[in-house]
N, C-alpha and C positions, 0 to 999 in steps of 0.2 A: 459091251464089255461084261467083264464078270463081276457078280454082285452080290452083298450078304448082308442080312440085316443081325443085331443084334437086341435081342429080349432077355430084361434082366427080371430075376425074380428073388428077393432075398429078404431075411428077416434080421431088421438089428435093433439094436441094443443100447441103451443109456449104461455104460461099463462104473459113470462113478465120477473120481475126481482123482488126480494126481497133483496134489497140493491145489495150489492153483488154477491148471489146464483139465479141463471135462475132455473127459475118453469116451468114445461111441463104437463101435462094432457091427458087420455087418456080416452077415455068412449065405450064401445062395447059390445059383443056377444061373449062369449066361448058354443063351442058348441063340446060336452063329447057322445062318442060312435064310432063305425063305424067311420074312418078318411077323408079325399079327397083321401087318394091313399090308405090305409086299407093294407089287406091281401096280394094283386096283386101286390104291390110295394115290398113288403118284400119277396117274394117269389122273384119277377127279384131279387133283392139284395142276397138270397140265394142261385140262381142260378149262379148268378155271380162269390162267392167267394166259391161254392164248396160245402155250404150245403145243409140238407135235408127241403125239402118243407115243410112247417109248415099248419095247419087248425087252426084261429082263434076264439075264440067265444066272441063276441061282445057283450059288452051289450047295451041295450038300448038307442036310443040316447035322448040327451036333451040339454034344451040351459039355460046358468047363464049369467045375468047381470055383468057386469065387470065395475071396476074403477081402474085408475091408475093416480100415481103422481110419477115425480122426481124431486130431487132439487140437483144442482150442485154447485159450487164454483170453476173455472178453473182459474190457477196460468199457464202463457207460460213457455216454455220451449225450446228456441230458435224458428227459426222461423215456422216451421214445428208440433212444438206439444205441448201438453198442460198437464196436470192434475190435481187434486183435490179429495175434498172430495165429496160421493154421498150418497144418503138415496131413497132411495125408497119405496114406499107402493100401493101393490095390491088388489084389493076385487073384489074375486067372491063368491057372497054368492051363498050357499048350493055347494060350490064345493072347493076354498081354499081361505084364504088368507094369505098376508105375507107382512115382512118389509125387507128390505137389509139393512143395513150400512156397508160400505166400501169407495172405494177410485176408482178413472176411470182416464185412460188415452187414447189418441189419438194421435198418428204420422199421419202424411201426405206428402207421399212419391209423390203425382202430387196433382195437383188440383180436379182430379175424383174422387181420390181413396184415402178410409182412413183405415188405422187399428186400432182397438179400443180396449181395456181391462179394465174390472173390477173384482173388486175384494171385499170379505165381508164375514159377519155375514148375514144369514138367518134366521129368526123368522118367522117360519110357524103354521099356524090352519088349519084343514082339516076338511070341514064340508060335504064332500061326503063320505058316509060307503067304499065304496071300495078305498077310496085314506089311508084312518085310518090308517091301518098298515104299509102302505108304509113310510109315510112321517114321518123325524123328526123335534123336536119342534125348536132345534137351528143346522143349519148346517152351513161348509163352502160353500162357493159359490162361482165362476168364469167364467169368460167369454172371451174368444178372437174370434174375427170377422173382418170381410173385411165387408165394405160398399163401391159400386163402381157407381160413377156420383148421390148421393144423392137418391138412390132409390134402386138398388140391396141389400140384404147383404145375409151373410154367415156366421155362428158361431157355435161355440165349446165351450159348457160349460157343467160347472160341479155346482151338485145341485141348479140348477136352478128351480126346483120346490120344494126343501125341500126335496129331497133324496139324498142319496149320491151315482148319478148316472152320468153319462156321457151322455151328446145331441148333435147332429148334428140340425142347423136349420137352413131353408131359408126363405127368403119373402121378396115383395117386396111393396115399397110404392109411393102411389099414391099422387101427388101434386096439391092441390087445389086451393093455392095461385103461387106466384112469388118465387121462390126459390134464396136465394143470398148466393154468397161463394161457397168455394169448398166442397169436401165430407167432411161431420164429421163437417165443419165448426160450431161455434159457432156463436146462434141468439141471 
């Protein structure tokens, strides 16, 4: 079948506080086609667990504008962790957008390392023809992740693009300022 990876590239932002709830900001590059690792990763991966070698057909690559906001409300939960209410909203025109509402929490098991969960309502638009059939208008969505010394992470979610499918994903960020706190920590 036909197939496309997505690579995101974006820089955000600690925006501040809205009484209460912390605003974050993100502005970048999604870029739809051919991935960083494609075919050749999926193929090691097949190899790995035994099945048969796949040919993909790619389409076309191309790059969408992206925006991003979150806002949170974090309530402690002894010393170690937190949670609250969250809202999210994504825009990549000509490719998707979407709102989350739900709920996130955070344990922190050392000062490096955090684990992180949310949870929600997905309100998805697809305005790329091949994502159309895929995606639906309201999904559940979830997410559990490791984040390690402010900068690794690692996560397992589900409908995370508006489908109701299963992700593995990693990345890692890069620090432009002073970083304070431990991982996960709250600015």
């Amino acid at each position: 079948g036909i197939r496309f990876d997505e690579t995101y590239l974006s820089l955000g932002l600690e925006l501040g506080a809205l009484g209460p709830w912390s605003l974050s900001g993100e502005a970048g590059l999604v870029r739809t086609g051919r991935g960083l690792f494609g075919e050749r990763l999926q193929n090691a991966v097949h190899r790995a667990v035994g099945s048969d070698r796949v040919a993909l057909d790619y389409l076309p690559s191309e790059l969408h504008p992206r925006l991003a906001a979150v806002t949170e409300r974090r309530f402690a939960a002894g010393d170690r962790a937190d949670w609250g209410p969250r809202a999210e909203v994504d825009l990549a025109p000509g490719l998707r957008s979407w709102l989350l509402l739900g709920a996130t929490g955070t344990w922190r098991p050392s000062p490096r390392l955090a684990v992180a969960a949310k949870a929600g309502v997905r309100f998805t638009r697809a305005d790329y023809d091949p994502l159309e059939p895929h995606l639906e208008e309201i999904t559940p969505a979830a997410e559990v992740g490791v984040l390690v010394g402010e900068r690794f992470f690692v996560s397992w979610s589900y409908g995370d693009y508006g489908e109701r499918r299963e992700h593995l994903s990693a990345g890692y960020r890069f620090a432009l300022g002073g970083a304070e706190g431990g991982a996960g920590a709250r600015r």
